[in-house]
Every structure is written in structure tokens, then in C-alpha cells.
C-alpha atoms as one frame of an Amber mdcrd trajectory, in Angstrom:
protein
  19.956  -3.376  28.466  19.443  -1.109  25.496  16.786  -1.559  23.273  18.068
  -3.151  19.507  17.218  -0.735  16.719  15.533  -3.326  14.094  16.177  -1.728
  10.372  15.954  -5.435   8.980  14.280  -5.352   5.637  12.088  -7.911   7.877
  10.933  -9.013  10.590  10.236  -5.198  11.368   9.492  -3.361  14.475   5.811
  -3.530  16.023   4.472  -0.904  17.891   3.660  -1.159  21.648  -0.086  -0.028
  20.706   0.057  -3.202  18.811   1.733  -5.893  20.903  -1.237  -4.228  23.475
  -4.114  -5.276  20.951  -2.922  -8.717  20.456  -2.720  -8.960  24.419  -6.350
  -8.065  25.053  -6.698 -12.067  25.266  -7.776 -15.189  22.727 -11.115 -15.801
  21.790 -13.046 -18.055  19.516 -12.881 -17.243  15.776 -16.173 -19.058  15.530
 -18.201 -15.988  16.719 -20.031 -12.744  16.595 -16.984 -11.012  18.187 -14.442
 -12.528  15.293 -17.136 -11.886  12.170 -17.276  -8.256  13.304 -13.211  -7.898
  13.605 -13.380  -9.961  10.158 -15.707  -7.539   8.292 -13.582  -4.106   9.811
 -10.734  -5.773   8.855 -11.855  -6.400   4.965 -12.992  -2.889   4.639  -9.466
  -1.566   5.702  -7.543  -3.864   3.898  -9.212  -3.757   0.250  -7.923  -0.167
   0.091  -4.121  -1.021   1.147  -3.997  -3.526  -2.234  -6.796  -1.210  -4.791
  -8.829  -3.843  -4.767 -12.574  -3.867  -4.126 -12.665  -7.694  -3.661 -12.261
  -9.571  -0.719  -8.799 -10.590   0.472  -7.766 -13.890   1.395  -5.882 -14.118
   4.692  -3.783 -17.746   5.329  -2.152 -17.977   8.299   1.043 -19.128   7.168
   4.209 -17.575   5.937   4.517 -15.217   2.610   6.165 -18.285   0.987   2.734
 -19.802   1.084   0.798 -17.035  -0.533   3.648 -17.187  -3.114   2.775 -21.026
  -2.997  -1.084 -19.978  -3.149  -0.655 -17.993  -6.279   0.726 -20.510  -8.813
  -1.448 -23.746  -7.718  -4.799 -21.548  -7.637  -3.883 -19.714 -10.945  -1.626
 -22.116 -12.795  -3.213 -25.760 -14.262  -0.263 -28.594 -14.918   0.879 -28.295
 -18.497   0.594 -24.688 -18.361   3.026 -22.209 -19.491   4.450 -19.593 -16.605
   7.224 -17.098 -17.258   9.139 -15.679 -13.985  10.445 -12.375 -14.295  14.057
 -13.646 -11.212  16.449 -10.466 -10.410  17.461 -12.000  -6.764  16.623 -14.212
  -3.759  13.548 -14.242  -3.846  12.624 -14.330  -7.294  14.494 -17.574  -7.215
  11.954 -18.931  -4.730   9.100 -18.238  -7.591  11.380 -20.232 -10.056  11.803
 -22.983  -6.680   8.116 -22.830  -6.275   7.438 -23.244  -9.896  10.075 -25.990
 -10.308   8.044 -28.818  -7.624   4.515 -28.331 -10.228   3.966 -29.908 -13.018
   4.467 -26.598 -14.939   6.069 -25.267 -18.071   8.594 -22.582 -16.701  10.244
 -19.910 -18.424  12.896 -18.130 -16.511  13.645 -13.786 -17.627  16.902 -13.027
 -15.793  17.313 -10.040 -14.988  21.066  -8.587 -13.549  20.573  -8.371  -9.784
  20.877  -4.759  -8.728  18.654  -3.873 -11.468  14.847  -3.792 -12.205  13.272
  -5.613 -14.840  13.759  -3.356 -18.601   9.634  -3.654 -19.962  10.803  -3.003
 -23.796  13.410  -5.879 -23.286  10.640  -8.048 -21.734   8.216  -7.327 -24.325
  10.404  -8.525 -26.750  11.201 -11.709 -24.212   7.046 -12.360 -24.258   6.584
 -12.010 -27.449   8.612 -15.288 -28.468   6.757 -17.269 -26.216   3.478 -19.221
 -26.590   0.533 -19.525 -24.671   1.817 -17.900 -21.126  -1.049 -18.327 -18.660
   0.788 -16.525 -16.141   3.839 -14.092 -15.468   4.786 -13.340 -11.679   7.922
 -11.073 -10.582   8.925  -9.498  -7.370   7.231  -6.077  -6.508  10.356  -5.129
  -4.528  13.154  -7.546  -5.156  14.508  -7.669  -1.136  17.588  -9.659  -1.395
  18.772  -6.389  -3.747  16.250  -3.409  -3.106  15.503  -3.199  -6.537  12.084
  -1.941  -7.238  10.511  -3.135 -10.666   8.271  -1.147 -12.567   5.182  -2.817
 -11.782   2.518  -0.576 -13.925   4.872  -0.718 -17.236   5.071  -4.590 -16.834
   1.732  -5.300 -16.404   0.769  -3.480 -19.815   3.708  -5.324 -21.293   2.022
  -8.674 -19.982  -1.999  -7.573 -21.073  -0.845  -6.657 -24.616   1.038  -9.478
 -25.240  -2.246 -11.611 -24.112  -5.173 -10.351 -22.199  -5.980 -13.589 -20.831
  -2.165 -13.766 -19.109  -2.325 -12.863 -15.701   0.438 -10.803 -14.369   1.282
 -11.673 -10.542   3.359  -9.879  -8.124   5.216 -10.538  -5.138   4.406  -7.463
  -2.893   5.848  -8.853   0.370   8.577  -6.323   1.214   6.045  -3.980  -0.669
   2.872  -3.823   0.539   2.085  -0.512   2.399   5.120   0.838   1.654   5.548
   1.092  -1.994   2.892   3.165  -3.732   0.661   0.082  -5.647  -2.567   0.047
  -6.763  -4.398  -3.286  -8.243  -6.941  -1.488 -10.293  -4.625   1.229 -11.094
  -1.636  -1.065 -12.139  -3.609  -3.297 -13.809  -2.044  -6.115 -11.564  -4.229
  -9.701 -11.617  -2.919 -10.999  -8.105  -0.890  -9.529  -5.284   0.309 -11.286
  -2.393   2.062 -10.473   0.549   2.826 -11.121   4.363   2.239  -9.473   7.897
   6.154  -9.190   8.859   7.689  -6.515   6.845   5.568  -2.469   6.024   2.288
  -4.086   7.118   4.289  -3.942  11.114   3.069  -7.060  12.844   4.952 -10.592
  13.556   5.143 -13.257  11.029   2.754 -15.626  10.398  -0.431 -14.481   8.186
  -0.244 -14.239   4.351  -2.457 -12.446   1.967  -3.721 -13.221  -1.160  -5.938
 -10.775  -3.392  -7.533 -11.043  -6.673  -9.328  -9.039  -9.536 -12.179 -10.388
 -11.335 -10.283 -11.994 -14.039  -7.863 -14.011 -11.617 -10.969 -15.256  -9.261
 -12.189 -16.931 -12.652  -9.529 -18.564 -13.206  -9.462 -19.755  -9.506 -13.109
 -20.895  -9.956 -11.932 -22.684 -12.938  -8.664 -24.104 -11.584  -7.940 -28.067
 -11.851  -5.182 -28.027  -9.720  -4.955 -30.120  -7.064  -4.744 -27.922  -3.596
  -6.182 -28.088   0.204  -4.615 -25.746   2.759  -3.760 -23.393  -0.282  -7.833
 -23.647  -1.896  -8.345 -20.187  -2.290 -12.069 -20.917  -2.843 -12.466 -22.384
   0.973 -10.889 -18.611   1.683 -13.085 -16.592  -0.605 -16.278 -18.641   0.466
 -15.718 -18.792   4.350 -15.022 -14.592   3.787 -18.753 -14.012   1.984 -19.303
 -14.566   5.890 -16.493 -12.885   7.656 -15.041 -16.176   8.976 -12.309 -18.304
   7.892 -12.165 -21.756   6.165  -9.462 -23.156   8.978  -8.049 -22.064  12.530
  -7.033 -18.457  12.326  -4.471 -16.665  13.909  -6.824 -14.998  16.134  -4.001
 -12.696  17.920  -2.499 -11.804  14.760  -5.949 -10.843  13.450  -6.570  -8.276
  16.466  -2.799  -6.670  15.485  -3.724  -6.590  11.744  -7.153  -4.294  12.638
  -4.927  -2.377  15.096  -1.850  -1.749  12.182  -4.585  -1.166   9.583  -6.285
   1.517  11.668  -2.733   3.302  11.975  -2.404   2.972   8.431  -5.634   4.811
   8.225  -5.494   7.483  10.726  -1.886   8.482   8.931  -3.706   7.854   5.627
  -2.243   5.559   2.897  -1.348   8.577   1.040   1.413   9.835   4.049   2.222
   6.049   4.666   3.827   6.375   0.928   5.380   9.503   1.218   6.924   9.026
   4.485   8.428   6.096   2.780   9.450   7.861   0.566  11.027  10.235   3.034
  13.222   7.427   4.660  14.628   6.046   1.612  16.083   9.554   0.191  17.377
  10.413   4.099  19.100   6.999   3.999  20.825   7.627  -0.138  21.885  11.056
   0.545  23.630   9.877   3.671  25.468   6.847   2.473  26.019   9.100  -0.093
  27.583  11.733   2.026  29.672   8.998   3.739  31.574   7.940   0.230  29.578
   4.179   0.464  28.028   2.835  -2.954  24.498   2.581  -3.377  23.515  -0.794
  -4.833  20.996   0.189  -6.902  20.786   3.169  -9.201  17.586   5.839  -8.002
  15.209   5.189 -10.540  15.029   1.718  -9.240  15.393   2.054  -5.696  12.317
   0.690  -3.355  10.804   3.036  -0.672  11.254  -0.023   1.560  14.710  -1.360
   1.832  18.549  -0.357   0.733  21.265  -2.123  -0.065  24.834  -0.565   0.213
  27.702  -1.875  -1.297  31.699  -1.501  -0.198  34.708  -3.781   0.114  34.015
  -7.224   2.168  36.129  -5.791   4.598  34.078  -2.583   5.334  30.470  -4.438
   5.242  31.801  -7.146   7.583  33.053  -3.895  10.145  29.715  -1.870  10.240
  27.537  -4.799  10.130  29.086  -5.970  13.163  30.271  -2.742  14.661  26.373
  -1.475  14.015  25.328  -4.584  16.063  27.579  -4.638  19.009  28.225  -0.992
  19.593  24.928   0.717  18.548  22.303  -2.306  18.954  21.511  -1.355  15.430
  20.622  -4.339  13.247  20.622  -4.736   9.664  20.925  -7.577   7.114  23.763
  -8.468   5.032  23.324 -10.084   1.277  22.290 -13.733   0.587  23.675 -15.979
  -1.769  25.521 -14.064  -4.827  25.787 -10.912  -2.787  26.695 -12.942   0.658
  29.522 -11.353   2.011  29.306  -7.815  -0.608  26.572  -5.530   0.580  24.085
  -4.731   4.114  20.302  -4.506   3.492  18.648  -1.750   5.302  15.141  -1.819
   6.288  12.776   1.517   6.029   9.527  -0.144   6.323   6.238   0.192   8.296
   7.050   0.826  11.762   9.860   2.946  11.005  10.477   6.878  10.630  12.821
   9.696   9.763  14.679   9.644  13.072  15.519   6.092  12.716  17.604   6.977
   9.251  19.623   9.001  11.446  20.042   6.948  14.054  22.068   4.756  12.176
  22.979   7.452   9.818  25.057   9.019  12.754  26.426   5.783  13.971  27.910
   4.984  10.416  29.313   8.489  10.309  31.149   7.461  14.036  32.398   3.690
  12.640  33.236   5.307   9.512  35.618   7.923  10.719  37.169   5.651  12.979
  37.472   3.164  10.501  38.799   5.480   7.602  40.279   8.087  10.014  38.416
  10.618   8.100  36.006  13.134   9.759  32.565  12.201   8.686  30.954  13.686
  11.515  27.648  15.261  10.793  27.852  15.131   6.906  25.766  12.312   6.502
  22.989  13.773   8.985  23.126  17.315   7.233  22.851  15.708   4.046  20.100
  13.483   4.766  18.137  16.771   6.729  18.667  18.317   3.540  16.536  16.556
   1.355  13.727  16.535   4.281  13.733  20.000   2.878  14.135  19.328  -0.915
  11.305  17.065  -0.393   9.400  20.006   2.054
């Protein structure tokens, strides 16, 4: 049976080198063999966020670093604003809506990223925000927020406020930087650019937000970043870890490092301008306009008709799959997936089987056009 093409904006693929490393067989996490792994791992993984501090590592979903953020950083009573342009900025607000918090919602039109003179303006009639969290990369729309412009937005208005970002369809993909971007907290999970299976989380933290964890009166157990932080000052972990998962996260970090973190960006970067300059080329809409497009993921946009066709037709015929939209934009666009484990021949894999569905679709010759045009700006980019 043919192998399926995974361009999901996650789960992603996993390399066979991988899958191999978590097969080399369990063994206890209470030893000299897991504090070692523990350490490597640290060292490899501070550099992926910017950080030089330690990074907490749950074994759990994304949704529970999300979860992790607000009751380690956020006290009841307190005041939270949360930037929502999709999906999963709705989970923040869902999150946010079970605490005892005060929440202030900043819409933002879905298929576009977050405007920082219009939220400065939005801040600035507020009191007392402890806290401000937003998507890195919105996935439910590929919008990509301007993470750097927000957080000086957020440290101007207050520079006690901690700005907190949701970099799980992000993380080693996007070009982010903690100390650069000025970002407080960053979270993320294992099954999207950082190419291993669900199921750990990550949590890291500057200076100023492991204060306020330190501080924090909110009640917690699983979540207690400090049991995290204080089991990691000696390379072990506060509760059961995913030992498996662990020995694919040293063996995806030490791709990550042998490509460099540098060429992990731009070859990002490569995927996502071979993907637009295709669709392009085959007379589909882009969802989101190029100065807000993420490295990681694409949404394209046609009648319900068309996106039900190639969705299916890419699954059945090509063993290509992609994702289609969620809630508001169920039915409207596909989500295409450019992340971690992926590279310029897979954007024309399915670049040449949407040129086949489309010209038998349309009855228009497409062939080639959207392969030439996305080997073009290969070049442009050369």
C-alpha cells in the first residue's frame, strides 16, 4: 500500500532515524542513563526557544502547557487580556474562562494577524493586566502575528505585564527568539515542527516570569511548574516521564542542530513561498495576505465545492493528507502543513497533484505551472 503523504499542520511526519531512537528500548528515568539524556537534552533545547533557562518538559498535550501558563503566571482576581484571531486562540479564552480570572478578550478578524498600534490603543484602556497571551502562529488560519512588535506594545504599556505566546505550530519553524523578542513565556508541544508524536509539552520562562511563578498563589499540582524547574536543577523530572518520547526529542534536537537552527528557518521559509506561488499559479486564494503568512502552515481558500473535491480527491487518489477549517471556516478552506519533518519536494508533491485534480476539475491545463512557479522562487530565494 502506498505510503500517506502527511502535510497536516499536525500531527507531522517523524523520521525513521527517529522512530529508531525511541525503539532502542525503555529504561528507568530514575537513573544515571536518563540524567545524562536530561542534561544533553536542556543544552539543545534552550537554544530552539532563546532562552538560557531551563525548560520545563510535561508530558501531556500542548493544551496543558497552555493550561500551565495561566495557573503558574496568573493569581485569581487578576486581570488577563487574550489577543483570539481563531481556534485556538479561543482555547486561551476556554482556558481562561474555568479560573477565577478577570478576562479581556482583543478580537482580531480571522485571516489576519493581530494590528500592534490598534492593540496599543486596546491596552491602554485597561487596568492592571498581569498578563497578555496570543497565538505565535494562529493554526486554525495560518496567520502569523507579529510577535516582537507585540511584546513592546505589552512592556510599554506595563513592564511588570507578562506577554505569553502560544508557539505550538511555531516552535522550530518560525524564526523566535525569547531574549530577542522580549517574550516572558513560550510554550509549545512535540507534534507539529519539533517532528516527534504527541504527548510532551514545553514550558519556558525568562527571569521575570519564574518570579512570578515563585510567587504564584494559585492553586496547581500536575501543572506546578516549580516541581518541574526544581526536579530539572538535577536533570530528572518531578513525575513519570515519557521516557521514549525523551530519547526522540534528543534524536530531533540533534537534527535540528546538525542542519543548524538558522537553515531549519530558512528552509521553512522555502516551503511556504513554493506552496503561495503555486496555489497561486493554480488561480486558488490564499487565506492570508504575505506579510502575515506563517513559515509553518497554509490555508487556501475556494468555493465549498472545490475544497470538498481536492481535500478528498488529495486523500483517495494521491494519499496526500491535509486539514480542512474548524469551526467558522469548517467547510471554506484546507490547511496545509510545512513543518519540521517536511521539505521542498513535498510542496511539489502535492503541488503537482493539485495541478492534475485541478485541470480535471476545471478542464483547464494547469499542468506544470504550479511546479515552475513554485521552482521559481527556489531561485528568487537562491
Amino acid at each position: 500500500m502506498q505510503e500517506e503523504l502527511l502535510l497536516t499542520p499536525g500531527p507531522t511526519p517523524v523520521a525513521r532515524r527517529t522512530y529508531q531512537a525511541m525503539s532502542q528500548g525503555i529504561f528507568g528515568h530514575r537513573t544515571s542513563r536518563f540524567k545524562e539524556m536530561s542534561a544533553g537534552i536542556q543544552e539543545k533545547l534552550k537554544p530552539l526557544f532563546g532562552t538560557d533557562n531551563p525548560v520545563a518538559i510535561l508530558t501531556s498535550s500542548g493544551t496543558s502547557a497552555l493550561e500551565a501558563a495561566m495557573v503558574n503566571l496568573v493569581d485569581d482576581g487578576d486581570t488577563v487580556v487574550l489577543i483570539v484571531s481563531g481556534v485556538f486562540g479561543g482555547k486561551f479564552a476556554d482556558i481562561a474562562g474555568r479560573y477565577n480570572f478577570n478576562v479581556h478578550i482583543y478580537d482580531v478578524k480571522w485571516g489576519e494577524a493581530a494590528d500592534p498600534k490598534a492593540f496599543k490603543e486596546y491596552l491602554n484602556g485597561l487596568d492592571n493586566v498581569t498578563a497578555v497571551f496570543t497565538q505565535a502562529c494562529e493554526t486554525s488560519t495560518s496567520v502569523l502575528h507579529p510577535l516582537s512588535e507585540l511584546a513592546d506594545v505589552v512592556h510599554n504599556y506595563n513592564e511588570e505585564t507578562l506577554f505569553i505566546v502560544d508557539a505550538v505550530s511555531a516552535l522550530g519553524g518560525a524564526d523566535m527568539n525569547m531574549q530577542r523578542d522580549k517574550i516572558d513565556c513560550i510554550v509549545s508541544g512535540s507534534q507539529k515542527a519539533l517532528m516527534l508524536p504527541p504527548g510532551l509539552a514545553f514550558v519556558a520562562l525568562n527571569d521575570r516570569a519564574v518570579k512570578k511563578v515563585n510567587n504564584s498563589r494559585h492553586g496547581r499540582y500536575y501543572l506546578d511548574l516549580k516541581m518541574y524547574f526544581k526536579s530539572l536543577e538535577v536533570d530528572y523530572t518531578p513525575q513519570t516521564p515519557a521516557v521514549t518520547l525523551y530519547q526522540g526529542l534528543e534524536d530531533v534536537l540533534d537534527m535540528i542542530h546538525e542542519e543548524t537552527i538558522e537553515e531549519v528557518f530558512v528552509r521553512h521559509k522555502k516551503m511556504q513561498k513554493m506552496l503561495r506561488r503555486g496555489i497561486e499559479a493554480l488561480e486558488l486564494e490564499l487565506f492570508v495576505k504575505e506579510a502575515a503568512a506563517s513559515p509553518t502552515v497554509t490555508a487556501v481558500t475556494s468555493t465549498p465545492e472545490e475544497i470538498s473535491h481536492i481535500k478528498d480527491t488529495l486523500e483517495k487518489d494521491y494519499h496526500i493528507s491535509v486539514a480542512g477549517g474548524q469551526k467558522d471556516l469548517a467547510g471554506k478552506i484546507i490547511r496545509i502543513g510545512h513543518m519540521g519533518f517536511m521539505f521542498p519536494k513535498d510542496m511539489l508533491a502535492i503541488l503537482s497533484a493539485l495541478e492534475d485534480i485541478l485541470s480535471r476539475l476545471r478542464s483547464k491545463n494547469y499542468y506544470g505551472k504550479a511546479l515552475t512557479a513554485a521552482q521559481e522562487s527556489l531561485y528568487d530565494q537562491a
